[in-house]
N, C-alpha and C positions, 0 to 999 in steps of 0.2 A: 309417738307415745311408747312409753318403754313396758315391756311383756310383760303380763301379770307373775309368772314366779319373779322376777328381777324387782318387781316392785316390791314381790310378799317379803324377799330376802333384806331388800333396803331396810324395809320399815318392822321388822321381824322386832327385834326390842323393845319396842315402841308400844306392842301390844299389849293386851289385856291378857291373864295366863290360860283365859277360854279363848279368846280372839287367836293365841299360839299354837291350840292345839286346833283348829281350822286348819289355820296358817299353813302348818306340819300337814296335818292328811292331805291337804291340797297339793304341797310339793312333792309327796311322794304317789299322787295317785294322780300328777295333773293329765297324762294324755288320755286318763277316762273321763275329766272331768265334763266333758259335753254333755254325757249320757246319764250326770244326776240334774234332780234339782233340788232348792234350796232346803227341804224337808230331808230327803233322804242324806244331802251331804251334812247336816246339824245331827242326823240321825247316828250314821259313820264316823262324825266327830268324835259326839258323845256332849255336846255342848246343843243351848237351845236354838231354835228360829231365829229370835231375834239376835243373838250374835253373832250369826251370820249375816243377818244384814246390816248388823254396825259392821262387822271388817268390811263389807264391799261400798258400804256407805263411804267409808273411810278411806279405801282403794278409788275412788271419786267414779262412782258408778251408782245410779239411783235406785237399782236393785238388780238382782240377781242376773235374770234372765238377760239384761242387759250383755252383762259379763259372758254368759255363755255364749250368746249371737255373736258376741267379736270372736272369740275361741275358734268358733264351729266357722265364720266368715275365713278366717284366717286359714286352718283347716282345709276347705275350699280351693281358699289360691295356690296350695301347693306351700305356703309357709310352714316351718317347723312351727311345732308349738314352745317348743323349750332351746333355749340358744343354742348350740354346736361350737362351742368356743375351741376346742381342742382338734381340730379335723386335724389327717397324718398327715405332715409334708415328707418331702424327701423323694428319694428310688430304690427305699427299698420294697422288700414284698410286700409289707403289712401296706405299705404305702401305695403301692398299684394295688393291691387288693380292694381299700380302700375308693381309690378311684374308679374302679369297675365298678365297683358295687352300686356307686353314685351313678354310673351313668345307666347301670343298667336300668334301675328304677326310674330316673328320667325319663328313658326312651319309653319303657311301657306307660307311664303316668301319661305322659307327651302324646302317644300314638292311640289313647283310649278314648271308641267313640260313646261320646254320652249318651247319645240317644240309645244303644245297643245295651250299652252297662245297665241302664234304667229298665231296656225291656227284660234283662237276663232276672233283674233282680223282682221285679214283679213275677217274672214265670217262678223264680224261685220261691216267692211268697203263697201262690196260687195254685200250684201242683198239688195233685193228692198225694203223691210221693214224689222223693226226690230219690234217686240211685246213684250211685257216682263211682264210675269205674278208673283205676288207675293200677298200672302195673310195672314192676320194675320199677324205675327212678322215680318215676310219678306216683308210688303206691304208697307214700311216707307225705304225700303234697296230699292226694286224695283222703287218707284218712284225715289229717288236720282237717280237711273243707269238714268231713261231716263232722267231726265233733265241735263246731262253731257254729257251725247253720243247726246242729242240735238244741243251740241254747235259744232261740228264738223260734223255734217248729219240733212237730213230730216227724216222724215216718219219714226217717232220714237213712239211707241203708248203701253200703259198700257192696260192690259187687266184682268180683265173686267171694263167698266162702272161702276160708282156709280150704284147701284140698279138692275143692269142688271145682263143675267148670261152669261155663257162662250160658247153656241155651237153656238150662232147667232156671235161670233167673228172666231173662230174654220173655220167653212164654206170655208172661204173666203180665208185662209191660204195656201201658195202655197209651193213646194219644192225652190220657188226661194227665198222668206222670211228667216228671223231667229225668232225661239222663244227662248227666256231667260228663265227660268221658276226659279224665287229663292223661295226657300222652307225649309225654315228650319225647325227643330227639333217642332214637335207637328203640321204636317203638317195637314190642310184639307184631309179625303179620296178623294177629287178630282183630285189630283194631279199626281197620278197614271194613272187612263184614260185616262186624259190629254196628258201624256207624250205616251199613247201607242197608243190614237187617231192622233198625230203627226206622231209617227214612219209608221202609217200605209198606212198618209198621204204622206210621202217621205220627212217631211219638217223637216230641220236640229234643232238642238234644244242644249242647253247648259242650264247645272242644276249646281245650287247655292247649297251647302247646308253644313252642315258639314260634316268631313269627315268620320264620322262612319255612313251614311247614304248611305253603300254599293248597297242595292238595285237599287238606281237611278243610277247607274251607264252602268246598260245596259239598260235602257229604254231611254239613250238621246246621244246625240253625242260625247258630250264633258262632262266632270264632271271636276267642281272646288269644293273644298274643304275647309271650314273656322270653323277651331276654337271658337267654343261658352263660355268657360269654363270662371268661375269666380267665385270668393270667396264669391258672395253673392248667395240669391235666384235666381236673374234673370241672363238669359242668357247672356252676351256681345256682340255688333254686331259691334265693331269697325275695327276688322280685315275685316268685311263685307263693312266696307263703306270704309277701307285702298282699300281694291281690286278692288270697284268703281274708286275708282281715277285712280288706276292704266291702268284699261281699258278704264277710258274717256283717259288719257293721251295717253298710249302707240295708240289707238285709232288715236288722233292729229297728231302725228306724223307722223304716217305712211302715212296720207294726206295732209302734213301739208300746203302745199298753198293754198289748196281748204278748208280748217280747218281756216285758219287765214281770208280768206276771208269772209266766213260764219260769223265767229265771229267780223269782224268789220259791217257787212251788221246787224249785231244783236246791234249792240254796238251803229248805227246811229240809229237805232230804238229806244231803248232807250230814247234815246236826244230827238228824232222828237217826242215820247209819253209821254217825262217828264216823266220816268215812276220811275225813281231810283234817291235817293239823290246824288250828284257829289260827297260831302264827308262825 
């Protein structure tokens, strides 16, 4: 069966000039498209209920939800959602860059255990707080996490302070907390104490780093593992910020009413502070 934009594009003339502006939001929003449903994407339209359920009636799907389970199935296996028609050939840079990048994200997607991803992500749901320390290369990876895991929780905090240092945060740290601790390759010697001052503390803790960074492995609860490698001098952190998304989202879902409401009670803030351009 051929991929829902590929079909929306087929049959894009064909439609109705409400059925086109679906159509249209849908293309340009489809790798969120998991995370609506039939109400809110009519809402985002700007078109009613039911014509969205005439285009997916008409896309030979007998309703909505339908539609989204193949997404989200797909999703799953590792399938792009949107075709990749254009990947670089050749030897030049762009082109090994290219290539690395593919594999890095492979190997972590390939080398992650579910069962751990699941517990990381429930402790992240269930924490009274969550802290997350990263510094140097990892301090630009650590703040993304919190501001993602912000839109679905509170009490989401970076540690340390501008200027400040780490035991006046440390103190206050409970075994009911989570800490994050990403650290990659050319870590601070803090990071170590850190991680052993936590264990001693009882407080559960989850380390970022890559995967030949065997040591952190018994000094934290959980270890994730990401591929650094790249054809140049400097390290790559995209598989680092693929595996953010992955934990703000899988995150979402697991709470996902208390998660959409958050994120609309954020979304009216917004508005009431003018704080973002509408387009």
């Amino acid at each position: 069966m051929q991929q829902l934009d590929t079909r929306l594009r087929e049959c894009y003339s064909e439609l109705s000039p409400q059925e086109q502006r679906v159509a249209s939001f849908i293309m340009d929003h489809f790798d969120d498209l998991v995370s609506y449903n039939s109400a809110e994407l009519a809402r985002l339209s700007g078109v009613s209920k039911a014509t969205v359920s005439r285009l997916f009636k008409r896309l030979g799907y007998d309703r909505f939800k339908e539609m989204r389970d193949e997404l989200r199935t797909l999703r799953q296996s590792g399938m792009p959602l949107t075709d990749n028609r254009d990947a670089v050939q050749g030897n030049t840079l762009l082109a090994r860059h290219y290539k690395q990048e593919m594999a890095n994200l492979t190997q972590w997607v390939n080398t992650l255990d579910a069962g751990q991803f699941a517990d990381i992500v429930q402790a992240l749901g269930k924490a009274q707080r969550v802290y997350i320390l990263g510094l140097r290369n990892s301090a630009p990876v650590a703040l993304h996490l919190r501001q993602q895991l912000m839109q679905s929780r509170g009490q989401v905090y970076v540690m340390p302070q501008p200027g400040q240092t780490l035991a006046e945060e440390l103190v206050d740290i409970t075994p009911a907390d989570l800490v994050v601790v990403v650290a990659f390759r050319r870590r601070p010697r803090v990071i170590r104490p850190v991680l052993e001052a936590l264990q001693k503390q009882g407080v559960p803790a989850v380390a970022i780093s890559e995967p030949q960074a065997a040591g952190m492995t018994t000094l934290a609860r959980w270890h994730l593992g990401v591929p650094l490698d790249s054809v140049s001098a400097f390290d790559s952190y995209s598989g680092a910020m693929s595996l953010v998304n992955l934990l703000a989202n899988a995150l979402l879902h697991n709470a996902l009413t208390e998660g959409r409401q958050r994120i609309h009670q954020i979304a009216s803030l917004y508005t009431e502070l003018d704080e973002l351009e509408q387009r």
